[in-house]
C-alpha positions as CSV (number, residue, x, y, z in Angstrom):
1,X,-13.4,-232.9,-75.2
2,X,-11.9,-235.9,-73.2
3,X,-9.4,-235.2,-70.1
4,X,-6.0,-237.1,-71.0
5,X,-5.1,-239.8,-68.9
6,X,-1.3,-240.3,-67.4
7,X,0.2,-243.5,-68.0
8,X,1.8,-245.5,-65.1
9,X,1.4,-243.2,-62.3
10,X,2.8,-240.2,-63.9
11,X,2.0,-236.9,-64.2
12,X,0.8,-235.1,-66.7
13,X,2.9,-232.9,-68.6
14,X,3.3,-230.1,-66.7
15,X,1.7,-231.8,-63.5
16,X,3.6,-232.2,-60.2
17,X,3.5,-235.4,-58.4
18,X,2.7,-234.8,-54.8
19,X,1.0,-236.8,-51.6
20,X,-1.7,-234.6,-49.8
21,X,-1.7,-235.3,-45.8
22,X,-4.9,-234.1,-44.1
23,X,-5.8,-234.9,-40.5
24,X,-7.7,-238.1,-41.4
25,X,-6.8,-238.9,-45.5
26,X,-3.8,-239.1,-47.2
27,X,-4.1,-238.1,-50.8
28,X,-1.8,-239.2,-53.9
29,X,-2.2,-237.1,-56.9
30,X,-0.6,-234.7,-59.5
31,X,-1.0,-230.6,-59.0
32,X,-1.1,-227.8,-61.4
33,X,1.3,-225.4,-60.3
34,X,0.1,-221.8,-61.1
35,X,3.9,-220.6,-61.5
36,X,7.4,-221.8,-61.8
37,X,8.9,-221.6,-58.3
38,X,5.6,-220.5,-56.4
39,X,4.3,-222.1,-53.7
40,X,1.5,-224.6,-54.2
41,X,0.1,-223.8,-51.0
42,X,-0.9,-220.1,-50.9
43,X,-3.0,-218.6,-48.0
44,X,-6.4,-217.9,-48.7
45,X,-5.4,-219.7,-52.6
46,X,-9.1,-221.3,-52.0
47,X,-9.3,-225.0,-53.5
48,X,-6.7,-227.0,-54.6
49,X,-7.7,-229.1,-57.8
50,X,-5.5,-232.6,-57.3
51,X,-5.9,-234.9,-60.2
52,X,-5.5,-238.7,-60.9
53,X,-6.4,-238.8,-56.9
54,X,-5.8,-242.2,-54.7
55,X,-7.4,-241.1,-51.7
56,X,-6.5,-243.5,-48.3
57,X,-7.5,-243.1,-44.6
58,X,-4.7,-242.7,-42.4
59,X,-7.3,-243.5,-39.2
60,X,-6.7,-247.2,-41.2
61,X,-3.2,-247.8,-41.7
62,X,-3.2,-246.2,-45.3
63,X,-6.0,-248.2,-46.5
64,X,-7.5,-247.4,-49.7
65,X,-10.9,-245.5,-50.1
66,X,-11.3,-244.6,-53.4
67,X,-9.6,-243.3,-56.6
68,X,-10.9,-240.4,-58.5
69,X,-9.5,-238.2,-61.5
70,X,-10.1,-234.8,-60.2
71,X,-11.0,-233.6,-56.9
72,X,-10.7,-230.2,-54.7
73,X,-9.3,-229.9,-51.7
74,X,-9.5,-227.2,-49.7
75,X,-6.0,-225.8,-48.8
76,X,-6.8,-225.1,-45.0
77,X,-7.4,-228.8,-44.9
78,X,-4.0,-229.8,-46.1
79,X,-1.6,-230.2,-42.9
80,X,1.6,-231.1,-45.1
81,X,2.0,-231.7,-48.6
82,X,5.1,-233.4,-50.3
83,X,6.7,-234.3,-53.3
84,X,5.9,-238.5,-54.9
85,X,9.2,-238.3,-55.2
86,X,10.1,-238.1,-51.2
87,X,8.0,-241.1,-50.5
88,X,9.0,-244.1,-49.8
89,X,7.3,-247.8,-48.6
90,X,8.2,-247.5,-45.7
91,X,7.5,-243.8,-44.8
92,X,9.0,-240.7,-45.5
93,X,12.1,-239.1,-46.0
């Protein structure tokens, strides 16, 4: 069995574009939402698995670390997370 690969940056079907912010890394990615219309962030919800991950160290100015297809973050880590779609160049929105 072979994981399928988005094309061009985008999620997989079902997938939801998002950009992770921890206290030192800033993570670009694509979630599994468990439900429609739940939060993706759940107290005590354990890990959360991000895929297609570019993973950058905001201590650098955003510079790139490494890229990875699946990884687990825990959710007490995660400061704010946000939708692809909110981010800009320049910052965010």
């Amino acid at each position: 069995m072979t994981e399928a690969k988005s094309g061009a940056g985008q999620p997989a079907a079902g997938r939801l574009g998002v950009v992770l912010y921890t206290q030192t890394f800033k993570i670009d990615g694509s979630v599994a939402p468990s439900a429609p219309h739940e939060a993706i962030l759940k107290t005590g919800a354990g890990p959360l698995i991000v895929y297609e991950c570019k993973v950058y160290d905001r201590l650098q100015k955003d510079k790139f670390v490494f890229g990875v297809s699946r990884m687990e973050v825990l959710v007490e880590a995660v400061e704010v997370i946000l939708p692809r779609d909110a981010i800009t160049k320049e910052g965010v929105f």
